[in-house]
C-alpha positions as CSV (number, residue, x, y, z in Angstrom):
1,X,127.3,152.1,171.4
2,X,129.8,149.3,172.2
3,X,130.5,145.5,170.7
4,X,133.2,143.3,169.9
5,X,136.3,144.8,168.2
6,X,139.1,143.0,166.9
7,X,142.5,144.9,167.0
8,X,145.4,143.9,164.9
9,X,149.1,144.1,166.7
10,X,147.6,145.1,169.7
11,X,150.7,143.7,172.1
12,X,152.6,147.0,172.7
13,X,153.2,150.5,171.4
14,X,150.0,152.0,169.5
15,X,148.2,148.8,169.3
16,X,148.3,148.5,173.0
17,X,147.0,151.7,173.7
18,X,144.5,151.4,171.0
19,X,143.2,148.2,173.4
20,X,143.2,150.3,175.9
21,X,141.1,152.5,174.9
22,X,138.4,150.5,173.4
23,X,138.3,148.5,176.7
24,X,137.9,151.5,178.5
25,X,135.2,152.4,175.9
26,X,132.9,149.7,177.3
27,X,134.2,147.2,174.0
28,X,135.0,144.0,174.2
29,X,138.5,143.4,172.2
30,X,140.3,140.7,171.0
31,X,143.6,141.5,169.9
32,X,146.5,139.8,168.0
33,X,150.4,139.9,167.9
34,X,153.4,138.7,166.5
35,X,155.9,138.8,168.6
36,X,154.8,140.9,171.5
37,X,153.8,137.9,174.2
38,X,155.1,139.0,177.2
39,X,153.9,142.5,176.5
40,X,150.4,141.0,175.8
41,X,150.1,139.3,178.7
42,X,150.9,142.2,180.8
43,X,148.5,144.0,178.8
44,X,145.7,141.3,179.6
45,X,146.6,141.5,183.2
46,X,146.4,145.1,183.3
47,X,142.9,145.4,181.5
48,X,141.6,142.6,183.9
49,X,142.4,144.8,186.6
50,X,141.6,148.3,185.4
51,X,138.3,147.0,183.6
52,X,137.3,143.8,184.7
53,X,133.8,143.4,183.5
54,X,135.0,143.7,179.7
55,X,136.0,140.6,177.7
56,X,140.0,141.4,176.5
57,X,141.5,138.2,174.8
58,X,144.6,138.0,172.6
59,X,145.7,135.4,170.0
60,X,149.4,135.5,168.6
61,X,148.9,135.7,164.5
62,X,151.5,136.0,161.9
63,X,150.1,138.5,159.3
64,X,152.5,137.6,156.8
65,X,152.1,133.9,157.2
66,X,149.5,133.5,154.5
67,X,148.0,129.9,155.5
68,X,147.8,131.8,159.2
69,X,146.3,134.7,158.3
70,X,143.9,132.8,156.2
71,X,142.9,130.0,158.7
72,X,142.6,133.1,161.4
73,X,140.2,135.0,158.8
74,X,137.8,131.9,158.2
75,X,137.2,132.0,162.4
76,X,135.9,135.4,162.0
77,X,133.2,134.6,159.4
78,X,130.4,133.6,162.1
79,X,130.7,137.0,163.9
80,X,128.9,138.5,165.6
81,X,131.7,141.8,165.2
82,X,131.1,145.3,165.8
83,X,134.6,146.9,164.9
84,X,138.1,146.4,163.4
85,X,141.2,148.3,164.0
86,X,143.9,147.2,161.7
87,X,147.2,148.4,163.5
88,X,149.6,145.6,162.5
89,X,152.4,147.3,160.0
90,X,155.5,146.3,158.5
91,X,158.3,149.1,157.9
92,X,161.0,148.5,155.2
93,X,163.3,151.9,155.1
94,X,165.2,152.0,151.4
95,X,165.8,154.3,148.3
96,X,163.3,153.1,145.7
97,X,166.2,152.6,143.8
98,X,167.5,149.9,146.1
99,X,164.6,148.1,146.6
100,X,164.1,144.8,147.5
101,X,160.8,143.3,145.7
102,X,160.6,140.5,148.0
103,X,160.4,142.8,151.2
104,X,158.7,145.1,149.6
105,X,156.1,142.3,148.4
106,X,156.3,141.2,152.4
107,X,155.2,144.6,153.4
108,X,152.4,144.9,151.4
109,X,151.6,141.3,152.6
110,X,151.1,142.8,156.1
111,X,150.2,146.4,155.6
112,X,147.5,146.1,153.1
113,X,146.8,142.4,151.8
114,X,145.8,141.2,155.5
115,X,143.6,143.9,156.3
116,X,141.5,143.3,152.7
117,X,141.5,139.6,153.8
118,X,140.4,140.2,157.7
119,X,138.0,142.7,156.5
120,X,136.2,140.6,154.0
121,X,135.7,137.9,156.7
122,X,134.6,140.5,159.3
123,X,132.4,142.5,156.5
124,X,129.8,139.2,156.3
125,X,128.3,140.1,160.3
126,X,128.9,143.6,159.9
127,X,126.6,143.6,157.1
128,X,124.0,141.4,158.3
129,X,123.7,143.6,161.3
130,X,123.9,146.8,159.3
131,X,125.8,148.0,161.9
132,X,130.2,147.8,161.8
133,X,133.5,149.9,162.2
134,X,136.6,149.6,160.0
135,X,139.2,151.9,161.0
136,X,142.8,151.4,159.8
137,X,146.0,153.0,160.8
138,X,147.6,154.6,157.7
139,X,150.8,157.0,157.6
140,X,151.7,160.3,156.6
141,X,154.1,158.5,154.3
142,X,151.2,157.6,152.1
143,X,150.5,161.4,152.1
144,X,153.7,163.0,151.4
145,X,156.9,161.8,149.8
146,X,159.7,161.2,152.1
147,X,163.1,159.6,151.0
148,X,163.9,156.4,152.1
149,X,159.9,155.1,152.4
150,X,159.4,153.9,148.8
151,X,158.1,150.6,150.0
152,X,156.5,151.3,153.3
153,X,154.9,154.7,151.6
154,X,153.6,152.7,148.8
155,X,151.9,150.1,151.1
156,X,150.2,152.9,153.2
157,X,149.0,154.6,149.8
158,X,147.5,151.4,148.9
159,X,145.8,151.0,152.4
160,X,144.3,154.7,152.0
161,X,143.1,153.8,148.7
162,X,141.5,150.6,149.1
163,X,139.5,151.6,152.7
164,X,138.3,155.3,150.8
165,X,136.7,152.8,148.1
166,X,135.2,150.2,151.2
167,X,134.1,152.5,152.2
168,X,131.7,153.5,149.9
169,X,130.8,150.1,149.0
170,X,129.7,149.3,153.0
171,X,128.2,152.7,153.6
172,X,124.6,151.9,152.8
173,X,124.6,148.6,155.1
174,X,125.9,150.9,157.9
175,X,129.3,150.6,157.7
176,X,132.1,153.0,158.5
177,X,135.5,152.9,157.1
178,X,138.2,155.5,158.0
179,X,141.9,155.9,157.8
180,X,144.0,157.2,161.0
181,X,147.6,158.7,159.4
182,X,149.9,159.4,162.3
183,X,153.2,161.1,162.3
184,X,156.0,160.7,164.2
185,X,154.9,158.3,167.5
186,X,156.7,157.6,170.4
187,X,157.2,154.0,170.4
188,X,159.7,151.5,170.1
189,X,159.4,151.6,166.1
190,X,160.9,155.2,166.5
191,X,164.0,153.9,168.6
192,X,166.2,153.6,165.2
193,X,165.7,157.2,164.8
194,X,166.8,159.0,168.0
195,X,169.7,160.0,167.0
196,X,167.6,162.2,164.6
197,X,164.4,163.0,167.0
198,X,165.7,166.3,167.9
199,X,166.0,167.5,164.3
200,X,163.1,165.7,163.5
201,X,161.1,167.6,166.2
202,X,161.6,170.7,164.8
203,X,160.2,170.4,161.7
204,X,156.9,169.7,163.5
205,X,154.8,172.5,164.2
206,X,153.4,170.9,167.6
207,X,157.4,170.3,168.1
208,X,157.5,166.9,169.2
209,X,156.3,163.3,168.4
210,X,152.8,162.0,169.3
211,X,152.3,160.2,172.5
212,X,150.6,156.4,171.5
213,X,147.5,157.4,173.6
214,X,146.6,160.1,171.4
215,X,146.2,158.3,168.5
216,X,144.5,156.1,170.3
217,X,142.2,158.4,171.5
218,X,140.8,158.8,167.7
219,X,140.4,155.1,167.0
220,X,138.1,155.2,169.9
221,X,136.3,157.9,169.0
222,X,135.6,156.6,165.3
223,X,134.7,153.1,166.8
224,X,132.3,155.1,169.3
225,X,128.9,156.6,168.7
226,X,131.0,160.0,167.4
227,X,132.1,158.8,164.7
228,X,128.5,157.2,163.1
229,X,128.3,160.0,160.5
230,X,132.5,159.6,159.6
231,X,133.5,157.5,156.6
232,X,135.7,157.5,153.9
233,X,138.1,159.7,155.4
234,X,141.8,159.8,155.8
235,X,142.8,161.7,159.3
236,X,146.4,162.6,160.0
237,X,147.2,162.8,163.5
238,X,150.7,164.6,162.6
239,X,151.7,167.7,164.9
240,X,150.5,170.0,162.1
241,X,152.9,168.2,159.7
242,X,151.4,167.7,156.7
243,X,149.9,170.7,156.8
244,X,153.4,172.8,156.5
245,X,154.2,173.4,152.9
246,X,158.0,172.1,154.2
247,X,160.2,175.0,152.6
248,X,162.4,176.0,155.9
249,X,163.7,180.0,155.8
């Protein structure tokens, strides 16, 4: 089971190695970025290489330009799609008691309101072939509390929230939705905290971070024919971390 997937902030870090996957899947992807053209071209020239019967393309999208996001949405209308991984995020770290409502409002922009827009283009040919894939990275923040991720935490909430409920609203047309909630992953989003990784590392049962690939690795499988009979679910991929009750002796 293969088709065309579009990945969201698919230029480097996870979304890279979420392409990755799903080319080497056997899926055609088009993937956007923001910022990350360098790094998607070396990703495009990689993938031509490594897989070059597979169709890999990249567009450079702003998610929280609104008039962008929205003329980008109305091209995906027509299909024909098969899947959607909706990487892009936004982080914003502050104490809910300093926050910002206009940042706040920008990462919800990205986070949540341009996946509900993408989706409802990409819904129309999902439906008509009965057939589709939603899968959307979430965050343990929108699991647990954690100081400092007010905003971001409340965006990733709202994201598990809203796909649990597409979920079942698309499920009898044969439509999957599902929520990936990583930890702590080794990329360049976690370079801020390195002066904390080590004490951060051990209050993760697997005791380290999560390489990108291995999140990856789950995307593809809920995309791919093993995930047909998986929908409305929120999966952390965490190092055992939200399963610890978090009181340390």
């Amino acid at each position: 089971m293969s088709g065309r997937v579009l990945v969201t902030g698919g230029g480097r870090g996870l979304g890279a190695a979420i392409v990755e996957a799903l080319a080497a899947a056997g899926h055609d992807v088009h993937f956007t970025y923001r910022t990350a053209e360098a790094e998607a071209e070396a990703l495009l020239a990689r993938l031509a290489a490594a897989h070059p019967g597979a169709s890999v393309t990249a567009a450079r999208l702003d998610l929280a330009d609104r008039a962008a996001l929205e003329r980008f949405a109305e091209t995906l209308e027509d299909g024909p799609w098969f899947g959607l991984v909706h990487n892009a995020g936004l982080s914003y770290d502050t104490l809910a008691a300093t926050l910002d409502v206009e940042r706040a409002e920008a990462v919800m922009a990205v986070n949540l309101w341009s996946l509900a827009r993408i989706a409802k283009a990409m819904l129309r040919p999902m439906l008509r072939a009965r057939a589709g894939r939603i899968v959307a990275i979430g965050s343990v923040a929108g699991l647990r509390g954690n100081a400092g991720n007010a905003a971001y935490a409340a965006s990733k909430g709202a994201l598990h929230a809203y796909c649990r409920t597409l979920a079942i609203e698309s499920a009898k047309r044969g439509v999957t939705v599902n929520v990936i909630a990583p930890g702590f992953v080794d990329t360049d989003m976690m370079a801020g905290y390195g002066a904390h990784r080590a004490g951060m590392e051990k209050q993760i049962p697997l005791g380290r971070f999560a390489r990108p690939d291995e999140v990856a690795a789950l995307a593809a499988f809920l995309v791919g024919p093993g995930g047909t009979y998986v929908t409305g679910a929120v999966l952390p991929v965490d190092g055992g971390l939200t399963a610890m009750l978090g009181v340390h002796r």
